[in-house]
C-alpha positions, 0 to 999 in steps of 0.5 A, spaced: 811 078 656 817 079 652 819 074 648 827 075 649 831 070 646 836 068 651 829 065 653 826 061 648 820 057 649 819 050 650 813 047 650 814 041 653 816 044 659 811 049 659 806 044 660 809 039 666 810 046 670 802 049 669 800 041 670 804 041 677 801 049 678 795 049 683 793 056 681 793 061 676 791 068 676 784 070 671 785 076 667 779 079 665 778 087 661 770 089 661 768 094 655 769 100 660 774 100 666 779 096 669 782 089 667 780 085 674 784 079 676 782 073 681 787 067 683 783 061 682 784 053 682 784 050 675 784 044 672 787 043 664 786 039 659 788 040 652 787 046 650 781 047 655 781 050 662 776 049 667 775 054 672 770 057 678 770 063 682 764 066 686 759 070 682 760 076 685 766 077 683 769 083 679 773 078 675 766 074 673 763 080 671 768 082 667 768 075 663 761 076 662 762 083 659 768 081 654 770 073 653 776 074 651 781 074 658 789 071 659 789 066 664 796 067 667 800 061 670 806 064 674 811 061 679 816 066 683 823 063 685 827 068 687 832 074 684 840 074 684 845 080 685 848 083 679 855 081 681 854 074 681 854 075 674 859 081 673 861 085 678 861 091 674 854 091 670 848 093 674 843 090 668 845 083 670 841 083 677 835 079 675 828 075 677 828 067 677 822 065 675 816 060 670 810 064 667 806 061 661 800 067 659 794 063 655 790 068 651 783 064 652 775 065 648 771 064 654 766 057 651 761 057 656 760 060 663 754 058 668 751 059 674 747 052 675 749 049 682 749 043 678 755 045 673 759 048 678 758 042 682 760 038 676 766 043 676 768 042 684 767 035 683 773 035 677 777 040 681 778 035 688 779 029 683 785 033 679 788 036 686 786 031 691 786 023 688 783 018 692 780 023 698 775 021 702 769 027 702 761 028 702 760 027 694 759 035 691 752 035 689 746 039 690 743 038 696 743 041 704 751 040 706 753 043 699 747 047 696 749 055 700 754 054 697 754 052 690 748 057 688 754 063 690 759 060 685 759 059 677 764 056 673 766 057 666 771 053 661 777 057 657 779 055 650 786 057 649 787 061 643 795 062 643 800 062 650 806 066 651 812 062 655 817 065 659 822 060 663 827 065 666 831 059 670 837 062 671 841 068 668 842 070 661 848 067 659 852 059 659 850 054 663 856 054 667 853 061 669 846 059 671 851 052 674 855 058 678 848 063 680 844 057 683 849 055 687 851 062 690 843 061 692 845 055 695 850 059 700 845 064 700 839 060 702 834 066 704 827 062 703 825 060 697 832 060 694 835 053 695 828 051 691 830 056 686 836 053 685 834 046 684 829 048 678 836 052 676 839 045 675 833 041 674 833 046 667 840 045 666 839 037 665 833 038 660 837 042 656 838 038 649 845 038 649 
């Protein structure tokens, strides 16, 4: 991502929105060929990110062929017109949206039903707190499914952060373009307007 200064990263931010994301999109390039791509549940902690896809996914091929992969935290809001910044500059049309890219080694990958069973186990505690289910382990209920999966945990070497929440320019600005998204109210949009202002109230003053 291109690191614009109308944009600076805050790393604060970043890590409540990616603790409050439920996917991700794993970026994975083997020696020869395309990047492959996969959306994927994860669960972070510190600077590891826990993963699990099916084995014969592409994207876990390409891991094991090239453990360095971009694990792509993104969250779409909505776009705004050029004029309801400047009625004459076309170039102020844009996208509103929070994407963190973390560069990441692959520490270790495993096709063990009991690991990806560890794995699923901590992804339910991270996503459904308190739920009730049969108890992820080997056995008859899980075991088909289990020895089709693999997981695999992440180290995040660098991240790139990006928090494009309203357009360039002064927050009576972002104040103005967040409420014509309210007017406008096309879906998506008046939450759009809500992240707009959320980040308007935690900007240092």
């Amino acid at each position: 991502m291109f690191a614009s200064s109308n944009y600076p990263p805050d790393l604060a931010a970043a890590e409540r929105f990616v603790a409050q994301m439920r996917h991700g999109t794993l970026i994975a390039c083997s020696p020869e060929g395309y990047p492959q791509v996969s959306i994927l549940p994860f669960v972070k902690t510190g600077d590891v990110i826990e993963l699990h896809c099916v084995q014969a996914d592409p994207t876990f091929g390409a891991v094991l062929a090239n453990p360095r992969v971009t694990f792509f935290v993104s969250d779409f809001l909505a776009w705004s017109p050029h004029d309801w910044v400047d009625e004459q500059d076309a170039g102020r049309a844009t996208l509103h949206f929070r994407a963190v890219a973390f560069e990441c080694d692959v520490e270790r990958t495993s096709t063990d039903p009991v690991d990806v069973a560890g794995a699923l186990s901590r992804l339910l505690a991270a996503y459904e707190p308190g739920a009730s289910y049969q108890p992820v382990e080997m056995g008859e209920f899980y075991g088909a499914r289990l020895r089709r999966l693999a997981t695999m945990r992440l180290r995040v070497v660098r991240s790139h952060i990006k928090f494009k929440t309203g357009p360039a320019g002064t927050a009576e600005t972002k104040r103005r373009v967040a409420g014509q998204l309210r007017d406008r109210a096309l879906p998506g949009d008046l939450r759009a307007a809500d992240v707009i202002e959320a980040a308007l109230a935690d900007r240092p003053t």
